[in-house]
Residue frames as qw, qx, qy, qz and C-alpha x, y, z in Angstrom:
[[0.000, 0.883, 0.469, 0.000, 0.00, 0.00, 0.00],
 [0.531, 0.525, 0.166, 0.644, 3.01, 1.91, 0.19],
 [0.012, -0.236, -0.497, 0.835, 2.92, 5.46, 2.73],
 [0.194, -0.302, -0.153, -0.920, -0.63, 6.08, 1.83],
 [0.325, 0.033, 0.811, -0.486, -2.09, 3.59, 3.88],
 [0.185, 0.423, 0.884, -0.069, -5.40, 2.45, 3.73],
 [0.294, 0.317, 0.175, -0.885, -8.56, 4.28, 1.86],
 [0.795, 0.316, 0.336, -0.393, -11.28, 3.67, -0.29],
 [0.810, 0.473, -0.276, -0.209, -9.49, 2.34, -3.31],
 [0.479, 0.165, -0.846, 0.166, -6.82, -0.03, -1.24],
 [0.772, -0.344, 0.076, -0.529, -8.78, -2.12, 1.13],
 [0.027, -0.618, 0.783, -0.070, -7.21, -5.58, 2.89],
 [0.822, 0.098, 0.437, -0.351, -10.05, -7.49, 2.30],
 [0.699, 0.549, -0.229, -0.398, -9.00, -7.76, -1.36],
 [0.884, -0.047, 0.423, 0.194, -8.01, -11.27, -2.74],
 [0.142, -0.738, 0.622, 0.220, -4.29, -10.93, -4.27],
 [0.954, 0.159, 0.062, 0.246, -2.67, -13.01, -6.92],
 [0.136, -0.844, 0.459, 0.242, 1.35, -12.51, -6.52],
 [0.900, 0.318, 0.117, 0.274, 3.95, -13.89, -8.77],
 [0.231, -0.784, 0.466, 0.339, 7.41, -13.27, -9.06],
 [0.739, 0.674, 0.004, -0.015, 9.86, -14.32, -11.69],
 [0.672, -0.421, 0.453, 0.408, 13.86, -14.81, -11.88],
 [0.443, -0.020, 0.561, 0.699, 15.89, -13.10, -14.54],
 [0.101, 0.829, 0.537, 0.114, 12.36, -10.78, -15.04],
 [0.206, 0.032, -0.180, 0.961, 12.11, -7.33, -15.08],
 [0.351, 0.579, 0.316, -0.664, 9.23, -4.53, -14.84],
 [0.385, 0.426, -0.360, -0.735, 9.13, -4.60, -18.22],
 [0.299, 0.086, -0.947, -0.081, 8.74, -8.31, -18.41],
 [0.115, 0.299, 0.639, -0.699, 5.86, -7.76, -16.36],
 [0.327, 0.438, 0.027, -0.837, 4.32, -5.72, -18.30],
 [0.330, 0.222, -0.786, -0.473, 4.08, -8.02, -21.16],
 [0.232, -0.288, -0.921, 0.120, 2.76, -10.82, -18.75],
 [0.148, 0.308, 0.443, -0.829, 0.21, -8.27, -17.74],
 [0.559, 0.444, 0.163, -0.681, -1.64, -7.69, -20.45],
 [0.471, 0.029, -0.844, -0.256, -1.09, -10.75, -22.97],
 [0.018, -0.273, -0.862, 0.427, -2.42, -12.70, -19.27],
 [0.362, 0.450, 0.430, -0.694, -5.60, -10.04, -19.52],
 [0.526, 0.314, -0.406, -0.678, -6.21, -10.52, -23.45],
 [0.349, 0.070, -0.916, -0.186, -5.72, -13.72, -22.98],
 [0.106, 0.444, 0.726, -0.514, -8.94, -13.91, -20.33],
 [0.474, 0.439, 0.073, -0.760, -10.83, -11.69, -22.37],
 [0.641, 0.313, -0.493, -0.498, -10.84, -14.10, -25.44],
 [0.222, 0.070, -0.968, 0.091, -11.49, -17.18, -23.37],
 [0.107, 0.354, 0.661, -0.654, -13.96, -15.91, -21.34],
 [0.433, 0.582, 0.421, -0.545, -15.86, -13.70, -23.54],
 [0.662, 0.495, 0.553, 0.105, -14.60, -13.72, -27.30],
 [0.368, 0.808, 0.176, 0.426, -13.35, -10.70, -27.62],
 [0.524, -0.185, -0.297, 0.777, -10.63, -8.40, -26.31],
 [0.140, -0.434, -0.364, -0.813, -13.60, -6.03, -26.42],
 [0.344, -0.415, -0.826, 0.163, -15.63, -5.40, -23.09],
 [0.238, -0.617, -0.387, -0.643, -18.50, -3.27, -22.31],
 [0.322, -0.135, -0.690, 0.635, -18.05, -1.69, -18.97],
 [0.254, -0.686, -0.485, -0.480, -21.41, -0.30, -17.98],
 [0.381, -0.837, -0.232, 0.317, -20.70, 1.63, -14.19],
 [0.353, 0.107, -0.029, 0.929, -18.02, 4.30, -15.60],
 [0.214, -0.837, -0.321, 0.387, -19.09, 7.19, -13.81],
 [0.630, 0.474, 0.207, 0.579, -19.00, 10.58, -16.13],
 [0.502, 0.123, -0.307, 0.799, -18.67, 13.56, -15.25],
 [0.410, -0.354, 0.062, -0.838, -21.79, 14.39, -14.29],
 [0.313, -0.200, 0.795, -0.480, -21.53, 11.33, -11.97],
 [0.873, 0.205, -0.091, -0.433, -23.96, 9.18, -14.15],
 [0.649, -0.131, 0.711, 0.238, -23.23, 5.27, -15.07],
 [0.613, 0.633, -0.276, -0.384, -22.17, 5.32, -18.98],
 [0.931, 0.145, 0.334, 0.031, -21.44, 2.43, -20.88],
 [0.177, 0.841, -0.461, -0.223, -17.50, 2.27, -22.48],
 [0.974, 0.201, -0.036, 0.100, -16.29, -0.61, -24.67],
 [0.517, -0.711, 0.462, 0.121, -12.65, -1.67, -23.26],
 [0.957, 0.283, -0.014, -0.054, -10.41, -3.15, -25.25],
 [0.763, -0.551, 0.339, 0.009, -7.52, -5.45, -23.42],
 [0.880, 0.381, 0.071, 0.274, -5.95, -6.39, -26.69],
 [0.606, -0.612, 0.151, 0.485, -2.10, -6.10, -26.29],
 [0.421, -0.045, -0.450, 0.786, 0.42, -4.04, -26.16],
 [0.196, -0.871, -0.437, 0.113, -1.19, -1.33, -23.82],
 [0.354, 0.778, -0.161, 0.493, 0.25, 2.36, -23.49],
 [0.682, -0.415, -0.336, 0.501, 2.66, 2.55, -21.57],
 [0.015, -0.822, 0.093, -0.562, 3.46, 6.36, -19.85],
 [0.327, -0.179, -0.514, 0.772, 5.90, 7.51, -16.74],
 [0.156, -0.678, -0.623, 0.357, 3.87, 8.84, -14.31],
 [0.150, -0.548, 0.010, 0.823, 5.48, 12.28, -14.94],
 [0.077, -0.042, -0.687, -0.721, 4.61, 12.16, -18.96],
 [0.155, -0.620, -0.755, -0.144, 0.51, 10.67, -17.78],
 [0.225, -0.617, -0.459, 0.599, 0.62, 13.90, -15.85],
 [0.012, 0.326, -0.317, -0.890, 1.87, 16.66, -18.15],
 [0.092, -0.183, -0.856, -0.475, -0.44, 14.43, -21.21],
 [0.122, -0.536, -0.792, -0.267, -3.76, 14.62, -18.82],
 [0.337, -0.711, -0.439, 0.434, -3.30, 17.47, -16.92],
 [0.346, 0.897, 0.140, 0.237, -1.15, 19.80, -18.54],
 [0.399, -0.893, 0.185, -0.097, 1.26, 20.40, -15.86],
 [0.764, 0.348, -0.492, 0.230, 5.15, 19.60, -16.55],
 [0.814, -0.546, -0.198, 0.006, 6.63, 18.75, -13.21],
 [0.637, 0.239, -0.062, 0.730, 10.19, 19.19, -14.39],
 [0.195, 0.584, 0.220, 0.756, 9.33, 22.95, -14.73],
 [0.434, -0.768, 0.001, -0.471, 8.19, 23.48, -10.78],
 [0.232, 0.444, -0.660, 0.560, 9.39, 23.81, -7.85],
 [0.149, -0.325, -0.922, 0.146, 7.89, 21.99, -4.57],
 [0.054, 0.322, 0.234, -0.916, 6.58, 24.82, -3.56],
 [0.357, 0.239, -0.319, -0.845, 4.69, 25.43, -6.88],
 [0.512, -0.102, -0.782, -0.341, 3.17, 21.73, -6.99],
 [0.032, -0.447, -0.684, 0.575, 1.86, 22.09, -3.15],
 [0.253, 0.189, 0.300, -0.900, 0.74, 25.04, -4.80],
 [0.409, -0.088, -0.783, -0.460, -0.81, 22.80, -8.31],
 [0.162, -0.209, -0.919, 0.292, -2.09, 20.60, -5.49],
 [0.129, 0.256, 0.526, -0.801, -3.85, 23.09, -3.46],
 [0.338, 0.353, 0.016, -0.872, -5.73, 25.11, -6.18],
 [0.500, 0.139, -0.706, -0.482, -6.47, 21.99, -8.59],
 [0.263, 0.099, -0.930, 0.239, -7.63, 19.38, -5.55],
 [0.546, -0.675, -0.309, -0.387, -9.44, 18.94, -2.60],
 [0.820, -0.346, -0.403, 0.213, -6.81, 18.27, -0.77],
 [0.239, -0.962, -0.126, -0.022, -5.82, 20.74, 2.09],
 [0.413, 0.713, -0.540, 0.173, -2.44, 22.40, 2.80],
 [0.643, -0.480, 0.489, -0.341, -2.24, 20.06, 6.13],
 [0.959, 0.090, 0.228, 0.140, -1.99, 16.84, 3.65],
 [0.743, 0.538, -0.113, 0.381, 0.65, 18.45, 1.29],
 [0.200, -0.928, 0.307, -0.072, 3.05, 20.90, 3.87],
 [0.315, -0.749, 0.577, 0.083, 5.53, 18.55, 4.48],
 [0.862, 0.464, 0.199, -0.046, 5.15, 16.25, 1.41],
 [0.405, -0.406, 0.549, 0.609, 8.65, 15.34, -0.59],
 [0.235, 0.420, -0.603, -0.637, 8.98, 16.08, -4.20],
 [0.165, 0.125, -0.953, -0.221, 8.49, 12.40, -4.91],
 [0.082, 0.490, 0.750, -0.437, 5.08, 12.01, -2.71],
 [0.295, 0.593, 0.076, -0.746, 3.84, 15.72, -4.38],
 [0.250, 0.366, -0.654, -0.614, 4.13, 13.99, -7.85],
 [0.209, -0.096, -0.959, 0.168, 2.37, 11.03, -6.67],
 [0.062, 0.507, 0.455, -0.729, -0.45, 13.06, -5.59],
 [0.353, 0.566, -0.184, -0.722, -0.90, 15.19, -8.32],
 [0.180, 0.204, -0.825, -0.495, -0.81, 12.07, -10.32],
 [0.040, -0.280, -0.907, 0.313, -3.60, 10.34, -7.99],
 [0.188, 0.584, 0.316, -0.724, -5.83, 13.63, -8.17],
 [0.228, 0.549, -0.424, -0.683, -5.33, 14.52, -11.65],
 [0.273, 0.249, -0.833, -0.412, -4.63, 11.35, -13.97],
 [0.310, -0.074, 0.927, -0.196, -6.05, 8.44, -12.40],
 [0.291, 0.501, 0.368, -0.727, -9.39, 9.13, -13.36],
 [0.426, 0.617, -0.216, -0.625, -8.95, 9.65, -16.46],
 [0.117, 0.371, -0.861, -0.328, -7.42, 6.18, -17.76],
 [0.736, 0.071, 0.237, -0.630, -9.98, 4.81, -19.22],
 [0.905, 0.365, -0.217, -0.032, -8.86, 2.48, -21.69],
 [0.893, -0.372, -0.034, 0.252, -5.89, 0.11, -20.30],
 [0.305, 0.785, -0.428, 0.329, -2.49, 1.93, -19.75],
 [0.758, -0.356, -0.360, 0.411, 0.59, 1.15, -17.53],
 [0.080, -0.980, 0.041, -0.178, 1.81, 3.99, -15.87],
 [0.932, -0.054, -0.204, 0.294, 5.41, 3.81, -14.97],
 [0.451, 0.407, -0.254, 0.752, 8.69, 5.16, -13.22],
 [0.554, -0.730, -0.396, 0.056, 7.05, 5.56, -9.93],
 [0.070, -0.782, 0.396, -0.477, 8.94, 8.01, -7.39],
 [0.510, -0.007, -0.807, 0.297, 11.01, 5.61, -4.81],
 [0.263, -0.155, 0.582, -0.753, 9.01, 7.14, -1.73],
 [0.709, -0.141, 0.110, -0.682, 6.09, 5.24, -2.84],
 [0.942, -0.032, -0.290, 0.168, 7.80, 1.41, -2.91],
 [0.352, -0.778, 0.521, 0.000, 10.54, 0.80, -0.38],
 [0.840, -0.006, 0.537, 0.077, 10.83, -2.99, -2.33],
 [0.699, 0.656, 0.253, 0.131, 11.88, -1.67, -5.73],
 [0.729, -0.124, 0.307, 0.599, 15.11, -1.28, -7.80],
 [0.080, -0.657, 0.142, 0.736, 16.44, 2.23, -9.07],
 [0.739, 0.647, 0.157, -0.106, 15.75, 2.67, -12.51],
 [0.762, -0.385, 0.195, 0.482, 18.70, 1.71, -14.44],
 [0.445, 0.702, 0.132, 0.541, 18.79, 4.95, -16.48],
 [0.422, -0.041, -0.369, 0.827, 21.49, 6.68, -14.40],
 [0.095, -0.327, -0.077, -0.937, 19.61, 10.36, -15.00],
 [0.623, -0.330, -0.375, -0.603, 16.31, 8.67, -13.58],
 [0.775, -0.303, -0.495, 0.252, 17.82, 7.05, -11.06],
 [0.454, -0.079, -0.405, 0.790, 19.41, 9.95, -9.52],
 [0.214, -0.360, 0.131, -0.898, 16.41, 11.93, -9.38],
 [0.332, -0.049, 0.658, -0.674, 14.93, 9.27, -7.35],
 [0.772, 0.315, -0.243, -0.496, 12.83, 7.02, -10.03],
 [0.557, -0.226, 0.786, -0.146, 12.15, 3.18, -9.42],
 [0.260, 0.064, -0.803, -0.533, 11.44, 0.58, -11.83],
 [0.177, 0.353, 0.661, -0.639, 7.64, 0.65, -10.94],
 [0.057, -0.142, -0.508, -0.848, 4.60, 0.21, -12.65],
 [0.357, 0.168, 0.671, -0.628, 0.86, 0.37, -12.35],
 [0.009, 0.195, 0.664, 0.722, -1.69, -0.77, -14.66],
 [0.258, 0.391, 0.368, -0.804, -5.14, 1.12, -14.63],
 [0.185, -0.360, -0.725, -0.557, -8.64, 0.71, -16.45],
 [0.116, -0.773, -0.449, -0.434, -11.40, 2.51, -16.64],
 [0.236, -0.824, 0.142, -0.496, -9.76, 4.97, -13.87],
 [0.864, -0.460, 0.132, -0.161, -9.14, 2.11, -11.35],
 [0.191, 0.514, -0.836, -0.019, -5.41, 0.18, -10.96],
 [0.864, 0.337, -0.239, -0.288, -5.21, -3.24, -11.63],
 [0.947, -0.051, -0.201, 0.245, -1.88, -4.39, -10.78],
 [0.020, -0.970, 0.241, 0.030, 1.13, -3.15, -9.21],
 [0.907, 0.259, 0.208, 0.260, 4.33, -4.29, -10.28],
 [0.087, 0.949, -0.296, -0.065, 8.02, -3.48, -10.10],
 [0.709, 0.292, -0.552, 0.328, 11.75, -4.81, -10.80],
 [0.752, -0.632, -0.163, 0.091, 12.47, -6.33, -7.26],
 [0.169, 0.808, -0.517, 0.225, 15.46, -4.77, -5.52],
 [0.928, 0.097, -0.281, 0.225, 18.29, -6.92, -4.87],
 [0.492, 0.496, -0.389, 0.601, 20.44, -4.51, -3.00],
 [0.619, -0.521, -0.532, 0.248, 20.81, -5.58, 0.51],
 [0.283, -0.334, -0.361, 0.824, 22.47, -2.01, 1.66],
 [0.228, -0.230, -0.287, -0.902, 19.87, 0.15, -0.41],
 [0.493, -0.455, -0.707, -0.224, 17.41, -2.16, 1.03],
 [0.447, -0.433, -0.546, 0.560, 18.57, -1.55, 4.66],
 [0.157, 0.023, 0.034, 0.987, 18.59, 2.47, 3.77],
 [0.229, -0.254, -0.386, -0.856, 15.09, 2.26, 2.80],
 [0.509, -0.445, -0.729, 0.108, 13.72, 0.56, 5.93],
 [0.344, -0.571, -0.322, 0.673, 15.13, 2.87, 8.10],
 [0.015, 0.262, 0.267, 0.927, 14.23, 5.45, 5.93],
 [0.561, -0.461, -0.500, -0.472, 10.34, 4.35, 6.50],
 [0.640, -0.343, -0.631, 0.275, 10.90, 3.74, 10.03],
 [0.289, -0.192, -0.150, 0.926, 11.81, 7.06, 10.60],
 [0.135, -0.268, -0.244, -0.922, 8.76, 8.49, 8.94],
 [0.319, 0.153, 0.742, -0.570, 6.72, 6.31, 11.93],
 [0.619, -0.005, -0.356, -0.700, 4.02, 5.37, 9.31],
 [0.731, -0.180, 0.525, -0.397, 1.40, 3.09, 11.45],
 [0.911, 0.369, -0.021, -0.182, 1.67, 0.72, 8.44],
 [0.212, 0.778, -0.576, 0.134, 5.26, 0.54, 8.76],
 [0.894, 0.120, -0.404, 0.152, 7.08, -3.01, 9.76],
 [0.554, -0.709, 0.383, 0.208, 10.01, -3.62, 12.11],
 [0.521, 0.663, -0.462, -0.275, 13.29, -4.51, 10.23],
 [0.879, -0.246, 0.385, -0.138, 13.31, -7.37, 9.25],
 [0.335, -0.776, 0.524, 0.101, 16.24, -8.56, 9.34],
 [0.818, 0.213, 0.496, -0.198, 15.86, -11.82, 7.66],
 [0.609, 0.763, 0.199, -0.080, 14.97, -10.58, 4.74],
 [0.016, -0.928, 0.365, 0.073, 17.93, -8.16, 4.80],
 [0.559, -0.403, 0.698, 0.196, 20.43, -11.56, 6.12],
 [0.697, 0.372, 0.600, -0.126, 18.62, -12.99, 2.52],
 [0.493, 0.866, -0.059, -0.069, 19.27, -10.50, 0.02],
 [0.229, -0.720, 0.648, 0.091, 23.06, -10.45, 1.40],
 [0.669, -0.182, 0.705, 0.151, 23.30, -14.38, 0.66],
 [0.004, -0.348, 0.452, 0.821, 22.12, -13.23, -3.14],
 [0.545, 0.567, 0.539, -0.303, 19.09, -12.72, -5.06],
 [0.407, 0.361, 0.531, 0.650, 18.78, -12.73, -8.96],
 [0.199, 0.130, -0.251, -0.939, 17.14, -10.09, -10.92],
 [0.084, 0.424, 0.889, -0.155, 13.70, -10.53, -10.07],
 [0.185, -0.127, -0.186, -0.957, 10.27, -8.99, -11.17],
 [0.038, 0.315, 0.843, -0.434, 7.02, -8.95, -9.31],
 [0.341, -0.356, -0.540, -0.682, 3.35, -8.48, -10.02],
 [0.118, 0.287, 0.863, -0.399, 0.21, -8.19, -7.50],
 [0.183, -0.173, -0.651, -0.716, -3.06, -8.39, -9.21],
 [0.421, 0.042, 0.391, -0.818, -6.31, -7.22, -7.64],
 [0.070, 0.272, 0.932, 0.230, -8.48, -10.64, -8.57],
 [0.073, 0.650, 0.600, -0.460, -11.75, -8.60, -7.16],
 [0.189, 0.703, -0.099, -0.679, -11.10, -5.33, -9.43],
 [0.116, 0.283, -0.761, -0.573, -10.23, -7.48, -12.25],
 [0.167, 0.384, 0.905, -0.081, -13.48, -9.50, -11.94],
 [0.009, 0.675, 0.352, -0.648, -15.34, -6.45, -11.70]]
């Protein structure tokens, strides 16, 4: 769930298919994401075509909008789905100026954003803004690294030093779908980013666990993970 915790669109009731992979990446993911969903849509119903009848428009009505699951899907960094549905290039502000994006475009108050990082304020503005809008299947990638503490630096240096994971999400009709990132393998990043989170005292937060940590050290391939909402994907 990441530091937002719980709210109405992650719940812990939901039933979870994970999978992992050896020698995978996020991008390898991606592939098995949506071949895996065309390939349900044309067993199940015949057609990588499907008629989703609750989208909610914008005058809060149910309208009827024909999906269609057939692969490859688009794939956008979070920062690109933003500028593309909002308008707003992120590059081009300062935090300051995206608390202020936040404020005047949102609902949310300056109490949620005041002491928000860079990486969290993009993440926001991407939640408020974009989600919403992806109606037809897209992955969003290049996540900021505050919102996964489990995921591996992107391995474009430039992207990696502003703080960009190999992280995706996939999203239909507004809603995500799956979340999904190259697994990190580095046992002292790892340790950095526990005690990062520990330090920010989120109630969702773990002890470190050490284990894990003693694990990575003995050595872990290149690994790529997937969790798939079974409930949202029924739906």
């Amino acid at each position: 769930l990441g530091v937002f915790g719980h709210d109405r669109t992650h719940n812990p009731e939901f039933t979870l298919m994970e999978a992992y992979a050896g020698y995978w990446d996020y991008c390898d993911m991606m592939v098995f994401m949506e071949n895996l969903l065309e390939t349900l849509a044309l067993k199940i119903l015949g057609s990588t075509k499907v008629t989703y009848s609750y989208f909610k428009n914008i005058n809060g009505e149910n309208e009827e909008v024909e999906i269609d699951f057939k692969a490859p899907w688009k794939r956008l960094s979070m920062k690109q789905s933003i500028f593309d549905y909002s308008g707003i290039d992120v590059d081009s502000l300062s935090n300051e100026e995206i608390k202020q994006a936040l404020l005047e475009k949102t609902k949310l108050s300056a109490e949620e954003v005041k002491n928000s990082s860079r990486g969290i304020l993009i993440s926001l503005l991407f939640d408020e803004l974009v989600s919403s809008k992806l109606i037809q299947p897209h992955h969003i990638m290049d996540h900021p690294i505050e919102t996964t503490p489990l995921c591996k630096l992107h391995r474009n240096p430039l992207l990696a030093k502003e703080g960009l994971v190999e992280r995706f999400e996939s999203y239909v009709v507004g809603k995500e779908l799956c979340n999904a990132y190259s697994e990190l393998n580095d046992p002292l990043l790892q340790r950095e980013l526990f005690e990062r989170q520990q330090r920010m005292k989120e109630k969702e937060n773990h002890s470190l666990d050490e284990d894990f940590l003693e694990a990575l050290c003995q050595g872990m391939p290149t690994s790529g993970g997937i969790g798939i909402g079974i409930d949202r994907l029924v739906m």
